[in-house]
C-alpha positions as CSV (number, residue, x, y, z in Angstrom):
1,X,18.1,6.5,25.6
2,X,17.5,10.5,25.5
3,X,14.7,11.6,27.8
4,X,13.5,13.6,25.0
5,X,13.1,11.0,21.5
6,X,13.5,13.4,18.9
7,X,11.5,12.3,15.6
8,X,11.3,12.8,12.2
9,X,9.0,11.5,10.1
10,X,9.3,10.6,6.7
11,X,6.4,9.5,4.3
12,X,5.0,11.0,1.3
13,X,1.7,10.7,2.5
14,X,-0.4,13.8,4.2
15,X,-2.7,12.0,5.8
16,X,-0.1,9.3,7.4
17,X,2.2,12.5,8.3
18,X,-0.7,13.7,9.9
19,X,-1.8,10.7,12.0
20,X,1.6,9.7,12.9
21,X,2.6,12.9,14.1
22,X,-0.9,13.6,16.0
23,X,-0.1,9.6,17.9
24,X,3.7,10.1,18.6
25,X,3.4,13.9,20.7
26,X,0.6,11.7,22.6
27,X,3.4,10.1,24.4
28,X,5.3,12.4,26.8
29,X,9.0,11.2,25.9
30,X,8.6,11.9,22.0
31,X,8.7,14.8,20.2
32,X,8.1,15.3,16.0
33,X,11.0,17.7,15.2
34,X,10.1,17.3,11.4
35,X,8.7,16.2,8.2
36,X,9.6,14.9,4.9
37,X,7.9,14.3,2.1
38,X,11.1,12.4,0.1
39,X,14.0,11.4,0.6
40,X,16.0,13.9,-0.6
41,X,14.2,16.0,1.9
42,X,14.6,13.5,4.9
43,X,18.2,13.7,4.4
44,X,18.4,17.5,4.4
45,X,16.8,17.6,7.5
46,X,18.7,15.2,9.7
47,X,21.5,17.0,8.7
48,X,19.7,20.2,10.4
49,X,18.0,19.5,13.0
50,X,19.5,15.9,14.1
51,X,16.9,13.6,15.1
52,X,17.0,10.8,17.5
53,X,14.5,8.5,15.3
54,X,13.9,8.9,11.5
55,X,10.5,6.8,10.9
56,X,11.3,6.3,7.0
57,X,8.8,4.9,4.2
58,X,10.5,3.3,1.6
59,X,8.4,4.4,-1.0
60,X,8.9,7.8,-2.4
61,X,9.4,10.3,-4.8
62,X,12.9,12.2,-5.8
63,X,15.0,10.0,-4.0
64,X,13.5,6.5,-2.0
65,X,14.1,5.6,1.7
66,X,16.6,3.1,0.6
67,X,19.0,5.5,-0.7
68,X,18.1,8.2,2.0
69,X,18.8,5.7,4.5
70,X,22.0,4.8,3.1
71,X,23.3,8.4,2.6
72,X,21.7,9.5,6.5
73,X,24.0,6.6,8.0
74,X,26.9,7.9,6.3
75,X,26.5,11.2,7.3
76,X,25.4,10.6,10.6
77,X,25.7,7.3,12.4
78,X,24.2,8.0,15.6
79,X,20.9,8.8,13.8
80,X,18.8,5.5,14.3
81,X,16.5,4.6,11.0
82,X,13.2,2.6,11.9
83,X,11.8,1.8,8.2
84,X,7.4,2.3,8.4
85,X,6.2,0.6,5.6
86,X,3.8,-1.6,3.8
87,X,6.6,-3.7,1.7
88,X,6.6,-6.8,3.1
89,X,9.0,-7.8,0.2
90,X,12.1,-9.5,1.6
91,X,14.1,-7.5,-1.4
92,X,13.4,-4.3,0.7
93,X,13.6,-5.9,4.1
94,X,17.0,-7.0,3.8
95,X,18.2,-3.8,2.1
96,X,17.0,-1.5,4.1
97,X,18.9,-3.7,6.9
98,X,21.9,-3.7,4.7
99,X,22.0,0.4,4.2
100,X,21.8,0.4,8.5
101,X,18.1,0.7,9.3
102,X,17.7,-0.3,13.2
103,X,14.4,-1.6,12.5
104,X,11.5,-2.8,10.3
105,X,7.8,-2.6,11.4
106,X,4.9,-2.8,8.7
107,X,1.9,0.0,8.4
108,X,-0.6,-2.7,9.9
109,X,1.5,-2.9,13.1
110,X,-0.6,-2.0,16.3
111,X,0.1,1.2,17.8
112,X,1.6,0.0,20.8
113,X,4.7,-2.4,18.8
114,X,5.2,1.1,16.9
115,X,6.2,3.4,20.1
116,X,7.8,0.1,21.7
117,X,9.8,0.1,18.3
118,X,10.9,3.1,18.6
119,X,11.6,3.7,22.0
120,X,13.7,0.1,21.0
121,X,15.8,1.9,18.3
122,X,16.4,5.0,20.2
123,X,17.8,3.2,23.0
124,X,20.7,1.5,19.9
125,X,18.8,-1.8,20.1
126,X,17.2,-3.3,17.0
127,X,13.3,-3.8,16.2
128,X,11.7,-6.4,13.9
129,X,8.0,-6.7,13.0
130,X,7.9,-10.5,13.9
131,X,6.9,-11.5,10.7
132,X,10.4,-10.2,8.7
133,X,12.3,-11.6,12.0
134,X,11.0,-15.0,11.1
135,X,12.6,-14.0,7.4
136,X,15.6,-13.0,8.8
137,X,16.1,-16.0,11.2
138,X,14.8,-18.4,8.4
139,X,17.9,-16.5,5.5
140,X,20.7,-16.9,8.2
141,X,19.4,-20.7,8.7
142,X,19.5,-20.9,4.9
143,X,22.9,-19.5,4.3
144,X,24.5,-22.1,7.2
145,X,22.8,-25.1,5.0
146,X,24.6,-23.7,2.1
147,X,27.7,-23.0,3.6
148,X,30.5,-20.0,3.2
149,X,30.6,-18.6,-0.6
150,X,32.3,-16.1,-2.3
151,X,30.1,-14.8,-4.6
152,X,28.1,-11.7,-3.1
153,X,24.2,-13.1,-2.7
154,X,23.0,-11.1,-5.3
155,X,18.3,-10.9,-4.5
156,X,15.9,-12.1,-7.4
157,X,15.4,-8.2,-8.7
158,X,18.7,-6.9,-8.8
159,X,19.5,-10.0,-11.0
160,X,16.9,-9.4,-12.7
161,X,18.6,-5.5,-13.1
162,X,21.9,-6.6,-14.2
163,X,20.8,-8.9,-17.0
164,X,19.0,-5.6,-18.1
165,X,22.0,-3.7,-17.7
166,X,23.7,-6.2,-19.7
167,X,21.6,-6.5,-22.3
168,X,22.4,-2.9,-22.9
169,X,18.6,-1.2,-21.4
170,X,18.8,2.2,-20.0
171,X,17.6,3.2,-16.5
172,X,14.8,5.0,-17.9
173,X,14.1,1.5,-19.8
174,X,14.2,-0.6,-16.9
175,X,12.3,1.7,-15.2
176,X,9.8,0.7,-17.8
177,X,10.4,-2.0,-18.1
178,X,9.9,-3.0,-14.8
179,X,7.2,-0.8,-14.1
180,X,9.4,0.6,-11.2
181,X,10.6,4.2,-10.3
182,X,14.3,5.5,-12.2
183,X,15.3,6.3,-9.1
184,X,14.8,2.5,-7.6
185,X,17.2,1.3,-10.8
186,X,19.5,3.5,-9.5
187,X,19.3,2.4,-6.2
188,X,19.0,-1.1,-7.0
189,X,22.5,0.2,-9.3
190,X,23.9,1.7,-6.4
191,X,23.9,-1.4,-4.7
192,X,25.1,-4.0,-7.5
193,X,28.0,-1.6,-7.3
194,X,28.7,-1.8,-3.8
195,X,27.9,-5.2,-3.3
196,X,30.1,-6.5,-6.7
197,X,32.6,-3.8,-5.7
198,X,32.5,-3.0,-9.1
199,X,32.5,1.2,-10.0
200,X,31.0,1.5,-13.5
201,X,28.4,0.3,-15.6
202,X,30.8,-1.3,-18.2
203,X,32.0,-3.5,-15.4
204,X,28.8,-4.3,-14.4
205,X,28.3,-6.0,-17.7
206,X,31.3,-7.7,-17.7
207,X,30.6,-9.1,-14.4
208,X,27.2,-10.3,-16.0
209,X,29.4,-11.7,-19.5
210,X,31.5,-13.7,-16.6
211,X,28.9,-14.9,-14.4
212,X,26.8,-16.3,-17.4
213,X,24.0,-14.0,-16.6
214,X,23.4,-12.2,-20.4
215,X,20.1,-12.0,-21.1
């Protein structure tokens, strides 16, 4: 762990900015190298100024944490993600592990399990609120009951996406749809995608004609 945790935060919020930033320089062995106020932004940044600890919300505008998370790993590994939120949706939880977050820790959390969690993630080792561990621990348990498959487990929304898809709705129309961002379609998109390791939307939709999953 670096004697020095270099931070940025992430959160489209002023007010949380504020406080987080005014609680982590309390602590002698953190320092707040930035601030973003979306993802698009938090993602510019690490590439500049290469924090230790990105504390990422998941919600916001331009481009959510999700995807920012996704593209910070690619570009830089060594950069530990610890996701701040107040999603306590297992959809999220397990994507945000999926795109390399380190850890997970909910708005509510005391003050004390934060700068533990991130000392924890600095140091390469992984943090979970104790709630989504429970989650976690209780989906592995679940998956050994049903056994080894070979169909990607796909979560209840981005089904819930692809029979949209299929069914021939835009992203703007599932964003409406949905009442959900365009920008979390394409995520949720992004991830079919990678998951069905499929490239385009037309094979998306065949997948759906195949799987029996038309609308």
């Amino acid at each position: 762990m670096p004697e020095t945790i270099k931070i940025l935060v992430a959160d489209d919020h002023t007010l949380m900015r504020s406080g987080l930033k005014l609680l982590l320089e309390g602590e002698s062995d953190f320092e707040v190298v930035g601030e973003a106020t979306t993802g698009e932004k938090a993602v510019s940044l690490c590439m500049q100024l290469q924090p230790d600890v990105v504390l990422m919300d998941i919600g916001m505008p331009e481009m959510n944490g999700l995807e920012a998370t996704r593209l910070i790993k690619e570009e830089n590994p060594s950069i530990h993600i610890l996701v701040l939120t107040m999603h306590r949706s297992e959809e999220y939880f397990f994507q945000m592990l999926e795109a390399g977050a380190s850890g997970y820790v909910l708005k509510g959390a005391e003050t004390g399990e934060l700068i533990h969690a991130i000392r924890a993630v600095a140091q390469g080792d992984v943090f979970l609120y104790p709630s989504m561990a429970r989650r976690l621990v209780q989906e592995y348990l679940a998956r050994l009951e049903v056994g080894p498959s070979s169909e990607p487990s796909l979560t209840p929304r981005e089904r819930e996406i692809l029979r949209l898809i299929a069914g021939g709705y835009s992203g703007k129309e599932i964003a409406e749809k949905l009442v959900i961002s365009p920008s979390t379609v394409h995520s949720h998109s992004t991830n079919l995608m990678a998951k069905l390791h499929l490239n385009t939307r037309h094979e998306l939709v065949r997948y759906a004609r195949d799987h029996g999953l038309l609308p």
